[in-house]
C-alpha positions, 0 to 999 in steps of 0.5 A: 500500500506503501508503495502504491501510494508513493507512486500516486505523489510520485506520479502527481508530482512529475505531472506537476512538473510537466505543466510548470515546465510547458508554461515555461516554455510558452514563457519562452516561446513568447519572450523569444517572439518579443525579442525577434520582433524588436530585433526587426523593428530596430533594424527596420528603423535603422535602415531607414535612418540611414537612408534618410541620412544619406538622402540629407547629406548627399548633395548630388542625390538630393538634387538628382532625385529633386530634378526627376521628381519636377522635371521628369526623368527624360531631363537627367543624365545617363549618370544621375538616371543610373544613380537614381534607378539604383537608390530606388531599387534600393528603396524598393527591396527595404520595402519588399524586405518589410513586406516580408517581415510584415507576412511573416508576423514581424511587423503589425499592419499599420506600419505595413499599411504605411509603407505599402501606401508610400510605395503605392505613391512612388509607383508612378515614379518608380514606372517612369524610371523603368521598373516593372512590378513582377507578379508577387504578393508585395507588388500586387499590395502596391496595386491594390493600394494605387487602385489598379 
């Protein structure tokens, strides 16, 4: 009966043990999940910071940008059209990046609804540049958000 007994507490206290062991590890599994969508959200504010930057101290950049945007592509040189088309791709695959990050759990919709709309914006721009939007969820999101 001893015996018996023993391996009731025995057997109560391993199952105990299990279901403090699981809630830990859902503690985890949650904890991790935070640190890897701060990780992102930082890393995206990075980028786009140093983006930023580099725009606002770039002379040449500003002004090629600022010369395609009032007086169309056709004016600029084969350079600063080269230069330009780059920085926007550029732009374009942080965004795609983003997407990614947003479909994957990563970033919540508002942001992503954000940033789907600035490109959506820029599509006309990116078009004049040269750039084809290829048949992928991203592209198809900037459609939708330009209304074609």
């Amino acid at each position: 009966m001893n015996s018996d007994n023993l391996n009731k507490w025995l057997t109560l206290l391993a199952n105990f043990g299990v279901v403090i062991g699981l809630a830990l590890l859902a503690y985890e599994l949650r904890e991790a999940q935070n640190h890897a969508e701060t990780e992102a959200a930082v890393r995206r504010m990075h980028q786009i910071q140093a983006a930023m930057v580099e725009m606002a101290t770039s002379d040449q950049l500003a002004a090629t940008r600022v010369k395609a945007l009032t007086e169309g592509v056709d004016s600029l040189t084969p350079v600063e059209l080269y230069q330009l088309q780059n920085w926007e791709n550029a732009v374009r695959l942080r965004m795609r990046s983003q997407y990614i990050e947003y479909r994957r759990g990563y970033l919540d919709k508002e942001h992503a609804d954000d940033m789907i709309a600035t490109a959506a914006h820029f599509l006309p721009y990116w078009e004049e540049l040269g750039f084809e939007l290829r048949e992928t969820e991203f592209h198809q999101a900037i459609r939708k958000a330009a209304g074609r």
